[in-house]
Legacy VTK file of the C-alpha trace (Angstrom):
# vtk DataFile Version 3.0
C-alpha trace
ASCII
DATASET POLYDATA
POINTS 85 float
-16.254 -5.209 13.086
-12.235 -5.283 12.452
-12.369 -8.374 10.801
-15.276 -6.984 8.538
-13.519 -3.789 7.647
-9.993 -6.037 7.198
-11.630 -8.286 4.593
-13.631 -5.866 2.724
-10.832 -3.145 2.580
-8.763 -6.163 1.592
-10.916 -7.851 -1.182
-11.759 -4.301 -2.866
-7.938 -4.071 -3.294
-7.410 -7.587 -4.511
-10.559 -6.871 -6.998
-8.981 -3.704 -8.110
-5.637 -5.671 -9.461
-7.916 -8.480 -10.645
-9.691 -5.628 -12.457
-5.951 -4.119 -13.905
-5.275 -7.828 -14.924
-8.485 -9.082 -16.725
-9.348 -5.431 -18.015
-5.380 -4.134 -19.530
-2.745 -5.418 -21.080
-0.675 -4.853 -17.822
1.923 -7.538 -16.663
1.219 -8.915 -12.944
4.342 -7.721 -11.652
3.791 -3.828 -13.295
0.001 -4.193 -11.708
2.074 -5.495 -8.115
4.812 -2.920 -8.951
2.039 -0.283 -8.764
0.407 -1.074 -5.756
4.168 -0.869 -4.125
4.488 3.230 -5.417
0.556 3.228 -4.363
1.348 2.324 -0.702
4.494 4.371 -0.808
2.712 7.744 -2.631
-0.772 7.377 0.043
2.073 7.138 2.452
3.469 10.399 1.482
0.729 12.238 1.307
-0.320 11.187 4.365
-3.085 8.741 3.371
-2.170 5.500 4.480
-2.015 5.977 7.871
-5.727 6.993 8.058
-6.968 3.908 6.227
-4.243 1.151 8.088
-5.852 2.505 11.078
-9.403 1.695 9.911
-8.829 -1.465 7.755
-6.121 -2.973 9.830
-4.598 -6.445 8.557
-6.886 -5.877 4.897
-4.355 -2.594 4.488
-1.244 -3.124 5.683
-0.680 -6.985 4.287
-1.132 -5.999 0.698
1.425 -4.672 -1.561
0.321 -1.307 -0.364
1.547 -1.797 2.690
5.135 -3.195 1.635
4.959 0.491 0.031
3.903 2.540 2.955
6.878 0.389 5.241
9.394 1.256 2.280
8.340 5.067 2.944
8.475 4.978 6.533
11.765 3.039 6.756
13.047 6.246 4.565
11.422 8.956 6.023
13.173 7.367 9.591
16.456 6.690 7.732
16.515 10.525 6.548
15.228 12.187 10.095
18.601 9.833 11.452
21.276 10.324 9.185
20.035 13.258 7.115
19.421 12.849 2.928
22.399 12.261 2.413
23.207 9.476 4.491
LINES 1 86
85 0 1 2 3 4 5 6 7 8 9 10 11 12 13 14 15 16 17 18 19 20 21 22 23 24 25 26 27 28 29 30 31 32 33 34 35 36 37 38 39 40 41 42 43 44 45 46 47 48 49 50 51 52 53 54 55 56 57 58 59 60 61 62 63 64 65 66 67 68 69 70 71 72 73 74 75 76 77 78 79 80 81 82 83 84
């Protein structure tokens, strides 16, 4: 069932971007530039988490995921060192 959930959660995201590609007048690296804030927003809010957990390796090796590591790299860096470093 992991593997299921990884490649569906996985292919809906990689349809979504196909979608933003054939669909707008959006640049590949804007549409890839998106799904980084994406990853690190749903991290923010607390979203990501819930859905890595469920989708696994179709969440977290996506863009999104690059996002939601950039977020939790800062979110460590600031508990550490404080905002302002």
């Amino acid at each position: 069932m992991d593997y299921l959930n990884a490649f569906l959660c996985g292919g809906v995201l990689c349809a979504i971007g196909q979608l933003f590609i054939d669909r707008t007048q959006l640049t590949p690296a804007r549409i890839l530039t998106g799904y980084v804030v994406a990853g690190v927003v749903l991290s923010a809010v607390g979203l990501y988490a819930p859905l890595a957990e469920f989708a696994g390796a179709g969440a977290s090796v996506p863009l999104l995921g690059f996002g939601h590591l950039l977020a939790k790299g800062v979110r460590t860096a600031v508990a550490e060192k404080g905002a302002l470093g």
